[in-house]
N, C-alpha and C positions, 0 to 999 in steps of 0.2 A: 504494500500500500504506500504510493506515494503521498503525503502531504505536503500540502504549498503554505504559504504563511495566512491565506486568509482563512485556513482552516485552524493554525493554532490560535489566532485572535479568538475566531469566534467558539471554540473550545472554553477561552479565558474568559471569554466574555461571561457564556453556560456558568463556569464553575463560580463567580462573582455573584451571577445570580441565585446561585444555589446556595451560597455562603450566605446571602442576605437575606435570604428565609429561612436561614437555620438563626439568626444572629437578627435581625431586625432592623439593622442597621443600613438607612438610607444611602451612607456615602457609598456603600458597596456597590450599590445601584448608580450610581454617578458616575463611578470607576468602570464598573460591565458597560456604561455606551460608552465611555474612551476606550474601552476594546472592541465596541462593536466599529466604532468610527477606525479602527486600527486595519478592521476586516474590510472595512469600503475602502479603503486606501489601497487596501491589498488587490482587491476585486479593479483596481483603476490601477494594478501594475507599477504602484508607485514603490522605491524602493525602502528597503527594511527601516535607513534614517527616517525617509517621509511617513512611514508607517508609522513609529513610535513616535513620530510630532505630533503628527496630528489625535492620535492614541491621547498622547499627555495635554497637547491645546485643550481639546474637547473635556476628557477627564478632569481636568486641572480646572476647566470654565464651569462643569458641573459642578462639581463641589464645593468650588468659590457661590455659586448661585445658589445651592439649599446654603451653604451656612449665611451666608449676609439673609436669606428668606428665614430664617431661624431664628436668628438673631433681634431683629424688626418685628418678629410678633411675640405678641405680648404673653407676660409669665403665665401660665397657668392658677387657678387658685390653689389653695390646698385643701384636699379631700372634707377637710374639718368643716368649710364654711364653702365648699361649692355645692350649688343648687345640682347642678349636672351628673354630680356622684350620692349626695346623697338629700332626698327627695322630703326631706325633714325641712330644710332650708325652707325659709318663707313662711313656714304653718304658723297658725297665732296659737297660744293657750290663754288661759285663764289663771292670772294669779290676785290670789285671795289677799295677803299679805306678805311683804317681806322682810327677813328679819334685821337684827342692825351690822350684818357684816353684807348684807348684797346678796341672801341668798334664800329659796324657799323651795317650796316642795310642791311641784305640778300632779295633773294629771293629764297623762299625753296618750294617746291612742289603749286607752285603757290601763291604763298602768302608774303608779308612780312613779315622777324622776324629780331628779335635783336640778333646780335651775340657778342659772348665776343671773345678774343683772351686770349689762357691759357699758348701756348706757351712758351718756355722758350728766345728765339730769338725774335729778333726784329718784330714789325707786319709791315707785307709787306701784299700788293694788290697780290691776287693770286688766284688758286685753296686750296680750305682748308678743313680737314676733322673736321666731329662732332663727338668730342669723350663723349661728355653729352648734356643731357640738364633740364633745371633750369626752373620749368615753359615754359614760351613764348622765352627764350631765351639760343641760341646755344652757348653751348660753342668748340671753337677752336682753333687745333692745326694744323699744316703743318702736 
């Protein structure tokens, strides 16, 4: 069996993508089209220098473009207080009284919990939303 070079490009390419679904990792993805662009180079008879230019241009342009696009958006929240992970976020309860450290004792989808007050104002008896939560314990605000 003979092999020409655009066949080991796009071997490299395969195995990059293979790597990046075992691992998850995007840049590996960035890397396999600088080897697939290695293989179009190849297929256009260009030689081994021109192949691994354009291989590293392409590659090297991907990667530069996910991390500056990675970079530019914005941090995730953290699990604790995102609505998107946990579905608690937003709900109101009902608090009767609270005591003189900031803290009282709900009743949340049946059950008791320990709620904080995070609040920046006074903690009053009221309707109150959960903007996190801490373990067993709600934190909130009006």
């Amino acid at each position: 069996m003979d092999w020409n070079w655009a066949t080991v490009w796009w071997i490299a390419a395969g195995v990059l993508v293979a790597a990046e679904l075992a691992t998850g990792s995007f840049y590996l993805l960035m890397l396999a089209v600088g080897a697939a662009a290695g293989a179009v180079a190849a297929h256009l008879n260009l030689g081994v220098a021109g192949q691994m230019l354009a291989s590293a241009i392409v590659g090297g342009a991907a990667v530069f473009a996910l991390y500056r696009r990675r970079a530019k958006a914005p941090k995730p929240q953290p699990a604790s207080s995102n609505p998107d992970v946990n579905l608690d976020i937003g709900q109101s309860v009902q608090v009767d009284a609270w005591s003189a450290d900031g803290r009282a004792q709900v009743q949340y989808r049946g059950a008791a919990w320990q709620a904080r007050f995070i609040g920046s104002a006074p903690a009053q008896g009221g309707r109150h939303v959960i903007r996190a939560v801490e373990g067993s314990c709600l934190l909130l605000d009006r």
